[in-house]
VONUBA-187734 format. One line per 5 residues: their letters; for each residue x, y, z of C-alpha. Coordinates in nm, 2 decimals, always signed. Layout:
A	X,Y,Z ~ ...
This chain:
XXXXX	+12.95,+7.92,+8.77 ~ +13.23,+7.74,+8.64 ~ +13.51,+7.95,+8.83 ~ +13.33,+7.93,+9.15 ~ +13.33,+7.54,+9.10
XXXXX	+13.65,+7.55,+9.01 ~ +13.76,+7.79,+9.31 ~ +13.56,+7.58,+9.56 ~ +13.71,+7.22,+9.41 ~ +14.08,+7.40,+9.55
XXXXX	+13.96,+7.49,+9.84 ~ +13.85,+7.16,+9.94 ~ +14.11,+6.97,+9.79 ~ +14.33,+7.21,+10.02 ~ +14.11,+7.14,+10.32
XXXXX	+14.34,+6.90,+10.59 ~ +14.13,+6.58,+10.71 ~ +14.13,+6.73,+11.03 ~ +13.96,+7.10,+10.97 ~ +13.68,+6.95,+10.76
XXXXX	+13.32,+6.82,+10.94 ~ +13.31,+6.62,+10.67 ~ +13.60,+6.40,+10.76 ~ +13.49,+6.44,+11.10 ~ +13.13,+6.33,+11.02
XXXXX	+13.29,+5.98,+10.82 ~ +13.47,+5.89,+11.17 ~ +13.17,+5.95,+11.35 ~ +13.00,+5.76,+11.14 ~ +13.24,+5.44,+11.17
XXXXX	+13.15,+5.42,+11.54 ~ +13.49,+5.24,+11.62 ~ +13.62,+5.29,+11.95 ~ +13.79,+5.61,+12.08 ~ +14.11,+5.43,+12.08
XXXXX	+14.07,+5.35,+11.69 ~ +13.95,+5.64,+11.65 ~ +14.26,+5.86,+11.76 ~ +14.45,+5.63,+11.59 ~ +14.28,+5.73,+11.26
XXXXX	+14.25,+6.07,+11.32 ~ +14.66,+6.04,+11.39 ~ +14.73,+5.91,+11.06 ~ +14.47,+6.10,+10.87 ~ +14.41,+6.40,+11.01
XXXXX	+14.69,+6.59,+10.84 ~ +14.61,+6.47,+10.52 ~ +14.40,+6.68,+10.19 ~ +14.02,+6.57,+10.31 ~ +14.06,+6.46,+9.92
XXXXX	+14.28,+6.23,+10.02 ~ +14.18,+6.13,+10.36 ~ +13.81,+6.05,+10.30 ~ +13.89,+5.75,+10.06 ~ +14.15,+5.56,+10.28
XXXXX	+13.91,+5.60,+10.60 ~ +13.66,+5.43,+10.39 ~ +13.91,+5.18,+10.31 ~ +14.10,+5.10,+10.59 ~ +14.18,+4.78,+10.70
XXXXX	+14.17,+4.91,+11.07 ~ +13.82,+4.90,+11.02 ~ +13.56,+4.59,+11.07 ~ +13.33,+4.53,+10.77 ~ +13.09,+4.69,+10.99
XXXXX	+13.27,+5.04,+11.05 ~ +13.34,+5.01,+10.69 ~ +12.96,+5.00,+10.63 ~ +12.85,+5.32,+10.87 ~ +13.08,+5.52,+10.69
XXXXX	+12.87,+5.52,+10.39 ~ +12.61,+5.68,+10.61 ~ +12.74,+6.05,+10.62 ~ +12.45,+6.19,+10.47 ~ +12.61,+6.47,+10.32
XXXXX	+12.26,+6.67,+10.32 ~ +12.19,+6.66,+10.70 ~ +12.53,+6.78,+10.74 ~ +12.55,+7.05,+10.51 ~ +12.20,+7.17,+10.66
XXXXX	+12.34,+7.12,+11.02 ~ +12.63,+7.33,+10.96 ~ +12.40,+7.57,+10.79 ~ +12.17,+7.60,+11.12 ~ +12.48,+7.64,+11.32
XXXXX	+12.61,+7.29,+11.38 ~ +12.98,+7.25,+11.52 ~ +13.24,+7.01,+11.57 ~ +13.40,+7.04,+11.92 ~ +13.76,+6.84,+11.93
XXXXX	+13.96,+6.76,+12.17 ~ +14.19,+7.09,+12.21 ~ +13.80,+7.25,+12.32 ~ +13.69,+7.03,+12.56 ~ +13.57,+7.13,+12.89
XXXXX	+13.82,+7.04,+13.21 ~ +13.57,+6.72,+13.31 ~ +13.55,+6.60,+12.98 ~ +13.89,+6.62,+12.89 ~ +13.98,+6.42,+13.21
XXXXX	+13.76,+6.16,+13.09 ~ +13.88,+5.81,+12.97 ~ +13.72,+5.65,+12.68 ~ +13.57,+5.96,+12.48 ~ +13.53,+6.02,+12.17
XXXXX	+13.78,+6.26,+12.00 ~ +13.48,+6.47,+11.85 ~ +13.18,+6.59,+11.91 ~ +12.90,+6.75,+11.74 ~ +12.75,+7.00,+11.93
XXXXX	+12.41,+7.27,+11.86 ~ +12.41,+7.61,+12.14 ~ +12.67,+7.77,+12.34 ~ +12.95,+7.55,+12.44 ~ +13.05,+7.75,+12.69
XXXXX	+12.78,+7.61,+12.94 ~ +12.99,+7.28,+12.97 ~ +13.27,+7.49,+13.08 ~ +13.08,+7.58,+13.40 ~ +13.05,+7.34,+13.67
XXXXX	+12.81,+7.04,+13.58 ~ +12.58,+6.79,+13.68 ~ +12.43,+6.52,+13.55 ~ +12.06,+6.48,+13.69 ~ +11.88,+6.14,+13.55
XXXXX	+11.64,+5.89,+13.56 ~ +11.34,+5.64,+13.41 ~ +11.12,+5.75,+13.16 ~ +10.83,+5.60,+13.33 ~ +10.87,+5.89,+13.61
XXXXX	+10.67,+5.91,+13.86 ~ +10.45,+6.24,+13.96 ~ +10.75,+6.28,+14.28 ~ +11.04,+6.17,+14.03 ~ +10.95,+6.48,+13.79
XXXXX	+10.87,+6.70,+14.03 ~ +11.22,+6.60,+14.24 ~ +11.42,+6.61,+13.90 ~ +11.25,+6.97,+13.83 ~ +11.37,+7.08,+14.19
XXXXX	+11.69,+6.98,+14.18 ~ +11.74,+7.11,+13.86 ~ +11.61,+7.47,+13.95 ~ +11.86,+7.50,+14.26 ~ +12.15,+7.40,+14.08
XXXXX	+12.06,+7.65,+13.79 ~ +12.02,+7.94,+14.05 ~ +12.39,+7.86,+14.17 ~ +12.52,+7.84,+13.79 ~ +12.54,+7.52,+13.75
XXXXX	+12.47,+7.35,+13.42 ~ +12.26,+7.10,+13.46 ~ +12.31,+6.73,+13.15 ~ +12.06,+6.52,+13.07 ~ +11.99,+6.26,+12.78
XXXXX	+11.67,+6.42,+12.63 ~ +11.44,+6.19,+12.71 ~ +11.09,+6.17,+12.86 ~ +11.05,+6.16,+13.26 ~ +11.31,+6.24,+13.46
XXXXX	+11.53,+6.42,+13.19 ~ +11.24,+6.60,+13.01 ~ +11.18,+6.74,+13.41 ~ +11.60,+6.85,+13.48 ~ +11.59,+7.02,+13.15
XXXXX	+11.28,+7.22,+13.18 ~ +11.38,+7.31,+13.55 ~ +11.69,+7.46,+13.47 ~ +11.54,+7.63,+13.20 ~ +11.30,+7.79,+13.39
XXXXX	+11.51,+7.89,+13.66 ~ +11.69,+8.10,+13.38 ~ +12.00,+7.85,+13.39 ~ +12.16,+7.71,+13.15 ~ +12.08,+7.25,+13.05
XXXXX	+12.29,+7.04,+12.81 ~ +12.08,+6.78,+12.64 ~ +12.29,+6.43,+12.50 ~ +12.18,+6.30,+12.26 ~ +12.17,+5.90,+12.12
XXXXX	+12.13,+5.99,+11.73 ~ +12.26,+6.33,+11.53 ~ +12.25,+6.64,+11.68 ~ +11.98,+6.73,+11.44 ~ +11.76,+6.50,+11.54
XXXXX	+11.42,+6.53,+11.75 ~ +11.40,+6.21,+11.96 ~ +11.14,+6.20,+12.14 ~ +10.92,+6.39,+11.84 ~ +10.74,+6.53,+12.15
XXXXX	+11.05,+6.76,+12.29 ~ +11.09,+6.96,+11.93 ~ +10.98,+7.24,+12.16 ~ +11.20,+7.18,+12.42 ~ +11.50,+7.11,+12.21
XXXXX	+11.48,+7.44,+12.06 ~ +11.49,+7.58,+12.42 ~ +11.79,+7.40,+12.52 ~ +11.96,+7.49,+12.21 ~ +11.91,+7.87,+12.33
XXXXX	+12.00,+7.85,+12.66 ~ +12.29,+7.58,+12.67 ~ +12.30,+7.30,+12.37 ~ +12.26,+7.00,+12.21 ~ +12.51,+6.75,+12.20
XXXXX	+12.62,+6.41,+12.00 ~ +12.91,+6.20,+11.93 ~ +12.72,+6.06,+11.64 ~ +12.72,+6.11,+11.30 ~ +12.49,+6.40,+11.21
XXXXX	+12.14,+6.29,+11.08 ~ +12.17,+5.94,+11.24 ~ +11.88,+5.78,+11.44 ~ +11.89,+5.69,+11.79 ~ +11.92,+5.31,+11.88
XXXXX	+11.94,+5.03,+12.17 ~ +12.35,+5.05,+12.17 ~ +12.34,+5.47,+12.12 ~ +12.16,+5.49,+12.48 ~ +12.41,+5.29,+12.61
XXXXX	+12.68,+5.49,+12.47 ~ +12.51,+5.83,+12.50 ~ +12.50,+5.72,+12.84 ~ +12.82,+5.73,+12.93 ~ +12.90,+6.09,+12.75
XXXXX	+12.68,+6.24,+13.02 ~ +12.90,+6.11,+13.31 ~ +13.17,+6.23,+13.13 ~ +13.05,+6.56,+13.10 ~ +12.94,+6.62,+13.46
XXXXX	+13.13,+6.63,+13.77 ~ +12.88,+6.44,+13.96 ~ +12.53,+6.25,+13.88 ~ +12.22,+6.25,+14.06 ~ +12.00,+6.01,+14.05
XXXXX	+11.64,+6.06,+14.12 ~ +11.41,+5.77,+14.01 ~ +11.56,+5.46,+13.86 ~ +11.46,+5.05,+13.85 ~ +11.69,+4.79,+13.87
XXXXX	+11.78,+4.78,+13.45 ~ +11.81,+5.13,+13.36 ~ +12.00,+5.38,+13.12 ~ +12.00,+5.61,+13.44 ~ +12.19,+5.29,+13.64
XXXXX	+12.45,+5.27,+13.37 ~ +12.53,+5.68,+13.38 ~ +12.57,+5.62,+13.77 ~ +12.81,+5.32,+13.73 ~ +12.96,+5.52,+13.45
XXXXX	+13.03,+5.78,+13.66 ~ +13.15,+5.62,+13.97 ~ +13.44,+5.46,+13.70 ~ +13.55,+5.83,+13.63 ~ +13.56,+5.89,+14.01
XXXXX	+13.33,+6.12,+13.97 ~ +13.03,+6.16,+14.27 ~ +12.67,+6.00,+14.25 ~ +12.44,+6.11,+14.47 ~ +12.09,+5.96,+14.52
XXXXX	+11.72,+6.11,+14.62 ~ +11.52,+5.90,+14.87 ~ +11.19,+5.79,+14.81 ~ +10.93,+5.47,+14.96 ~ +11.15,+5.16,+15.02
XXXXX	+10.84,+4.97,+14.82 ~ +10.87,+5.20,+14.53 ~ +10.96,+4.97,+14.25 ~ +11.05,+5.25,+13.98 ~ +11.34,+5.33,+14.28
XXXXX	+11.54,+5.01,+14.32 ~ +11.81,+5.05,+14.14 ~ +11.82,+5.34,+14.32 ~ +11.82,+5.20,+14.64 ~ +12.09,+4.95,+14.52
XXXXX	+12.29,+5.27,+14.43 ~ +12.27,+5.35,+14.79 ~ +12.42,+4.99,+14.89 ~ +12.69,+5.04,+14.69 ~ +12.79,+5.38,+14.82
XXXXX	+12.65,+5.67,+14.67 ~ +12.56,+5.97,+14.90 ~ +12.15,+6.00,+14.95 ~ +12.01,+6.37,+14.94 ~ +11.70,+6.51,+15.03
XXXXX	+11.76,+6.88,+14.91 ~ +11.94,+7.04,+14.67 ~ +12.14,+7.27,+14.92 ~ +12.29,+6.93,+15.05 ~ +12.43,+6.83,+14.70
XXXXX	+12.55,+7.18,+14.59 ~ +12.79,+7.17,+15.00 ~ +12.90,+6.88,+14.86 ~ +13.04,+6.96,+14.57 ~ +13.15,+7.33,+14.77
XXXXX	+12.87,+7.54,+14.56 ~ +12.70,+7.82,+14.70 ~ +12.40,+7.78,+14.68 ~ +12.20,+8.10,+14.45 ~ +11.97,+8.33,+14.57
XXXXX	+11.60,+8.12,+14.64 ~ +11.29,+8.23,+14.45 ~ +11.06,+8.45,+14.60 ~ +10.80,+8.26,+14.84 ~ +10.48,+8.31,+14.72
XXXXX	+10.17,+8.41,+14.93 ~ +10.02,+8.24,+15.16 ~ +9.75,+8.03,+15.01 ~ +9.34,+8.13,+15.09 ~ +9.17,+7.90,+15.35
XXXXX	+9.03,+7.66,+15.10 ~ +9.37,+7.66,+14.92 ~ +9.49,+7.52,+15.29 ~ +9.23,+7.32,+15.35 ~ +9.29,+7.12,+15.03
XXXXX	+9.71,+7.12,+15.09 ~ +9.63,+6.91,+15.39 ~ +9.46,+6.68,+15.22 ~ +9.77,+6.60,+14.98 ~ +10.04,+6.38,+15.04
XXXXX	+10.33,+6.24,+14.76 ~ +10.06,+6.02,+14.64 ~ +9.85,+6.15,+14.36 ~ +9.47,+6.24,+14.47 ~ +9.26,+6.26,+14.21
XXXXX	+9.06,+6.60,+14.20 ~ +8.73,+6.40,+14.28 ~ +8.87,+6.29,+14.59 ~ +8.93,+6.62,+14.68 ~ +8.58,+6.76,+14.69
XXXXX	+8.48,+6.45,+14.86 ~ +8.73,+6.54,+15.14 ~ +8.77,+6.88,+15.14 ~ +8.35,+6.97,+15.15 ~ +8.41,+7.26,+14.88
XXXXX	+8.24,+7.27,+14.57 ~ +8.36,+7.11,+14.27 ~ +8.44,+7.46,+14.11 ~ +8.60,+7.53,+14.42 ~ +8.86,+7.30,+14.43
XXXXX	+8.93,+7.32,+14.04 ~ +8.99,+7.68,+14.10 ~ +9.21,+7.62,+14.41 ~ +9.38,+7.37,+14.23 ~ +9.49,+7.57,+13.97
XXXXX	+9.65,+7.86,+14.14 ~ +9.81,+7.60,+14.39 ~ +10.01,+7.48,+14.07 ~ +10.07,+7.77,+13.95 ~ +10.24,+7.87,+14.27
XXXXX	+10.44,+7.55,+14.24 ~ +10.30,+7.41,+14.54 ~ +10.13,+7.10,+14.39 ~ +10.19,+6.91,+14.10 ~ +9.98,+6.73,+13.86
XXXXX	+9.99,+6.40,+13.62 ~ +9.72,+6.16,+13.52 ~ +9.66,+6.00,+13.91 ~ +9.59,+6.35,+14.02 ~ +9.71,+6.60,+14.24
XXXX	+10.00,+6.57,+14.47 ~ +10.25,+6.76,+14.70 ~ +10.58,+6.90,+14.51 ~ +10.86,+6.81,+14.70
């Protein structure tokens, strides 16, 4: 046991600053600016990670702050991270929109294949509070542009995000999640499941320190890593204060394209889309008129599906964008309650309605 110590010590010791995740998890950790950051990186990175680690916690560059999040590396997480699979991406592996990017970090930690950010990519986001048409609009969206191979980013979160993720997934594409804490953590607890299925089909990726916890000022920055990794943003559902406001302004500071879905001018949950709209960004009503913008073909369409039985119809009239709630629909329709509950189901599962708490409504 001794020798393998030993032999393990001089492998480390012989380990540049710039090769090791460890160093690379103690200046994620610090938080400091890009800017600082390179400049660290420039004097430390060739150095033994022996060597290195102790003047990074040291450095007068730093604010007593910076100084202070560098003693949370937890060396644990990271070891089990890299175990999992875990990988630092740097800047010499960046994909062409990142890498055009101002302001980014100079590493990232990153869980899946990070080959799907080298396809083309789009950022598709929006409030958590989502409505039954802003899910169901995200979820379109992100279908189409997975058929045409695009990779569709989000942020991970509930509502519109949860919806782009699981659309592309579904449509057999490929979703990159962002993330506001450690790659290797579940935030929301809700979407272990669908973390694990973005890590399979695309990945999971941070610019902070492995095993840290999202916060308020992570969003924020998180925020602006997914307009740097897309070459355009939609926006489907978002109020006036919103992470999904701050990715579109983001984004319009890169030059990159942010494009807007419509909905009911009273709709509170979409004024800061609307304000979007003001300010310049292209509205779009179907995913075939995003993907000619950016000069995508579009990929082959699913198969329709049947035509739905005469009570199936007779209840699709009855639906608008607006929730009905199933009760209404027997009172409406004249079926039977078992009726209706049976049509209902195989109208969703033919993707022609959708369902949340209000009810039943049209999918767009």
């Amino acid at each position: 046991m001794a020798a393998v110590s030993a032999a393990a010590a001089l492998a480390v010791a012989s380990l540049t600053a710039e090769r090791s995740p460890a160093f690379w998890q103690a200046l994620a950790a610090t938080e400091a600016s890009p800017v600082k950051s390179r400049a660290l990186l420039g004097e430390l990175g060739s150095l033994p990670l022996t060597e290195a680690l102790p003047r990074l916690v040291g450095h007068s560059a730093l604010s007593e702050a910076e100084r202070r999040r560098v003693g949370f590396t937890y060396p644990q997480a990271l070891e089990r991270a890299l175990e999992a699979g875990v990988r630092t991406l740097t800047e010499r592996d960046f994909p062409e929109a990142l890498a055009e990017a101002v302001g980014t970090p100079p590493i990232l930690f990153i869980h899946g294949d990070e080959g799907c950010l080298h396809a083309p990519t789009v950022a598709i986001v929006g409030t958590r509070s989502a409505s039954t048409y802003g899910r169901a609009c995200a979820h379109k969206f992100a279908e189409a542009l997975a058929r045409a191979g695009v990779t569709v980013v989000s942020g991970g979160a509930l509502g519109i995000d949860a919806s782009a993720h699981r659309g592309a997934l579904e449509a057999g594409g490929r979703t990159a999640a962002v993330l506001a804490g450690g790659v290797d953590h579940v935030y929301p607890a809700v979407h272990h499941g669908l973390f694990g299925a973005i890590r399979d089909q695309g990945c999971l990726i941070s610019q902070f320190a492995v095993g840290s916890k999202p916060n308020d000022y992570r969003f924020i920055v998180r925020n602006s890593l997914v307009a740097a990794l897309s070459s355009a943003v939609l926006v489907i559902e978002a109020p006036k204060r919103s992470g999904a406001i701050h990715t579109a302004q983001a984004a319009a500071e890169l030059g990159r394209e942010v494009f807007v879905v419509p909905a009911n001018i009273d709709a509170m949950s979409f004024q800061g889309s609307f304000a979007l709209i003001r300010d310049g960004a292209t509205l779009v009503s179907h995913p075939v008129e995003l993907l000619e913008s950016l000069g995508i073909e579009p990929g082959a369409p699913p198969e329709e599906a049947a035509p739905a039985s005469s009570q199936g119809e007779r209840i699709l009239s009855l639906l608008t964008s607006k929730p009905l709630a199933a009760e209404r629909i027997v009172e409406q329709s004249g079926l039977s309650t078992a009726e209706v509950l049976s049509e209902l189901t195989m109208l969703e599962l033919e993707g022609r309605i959708v369902r949340d708490t209000g009810g039943y409504a049209l999918k767009p």
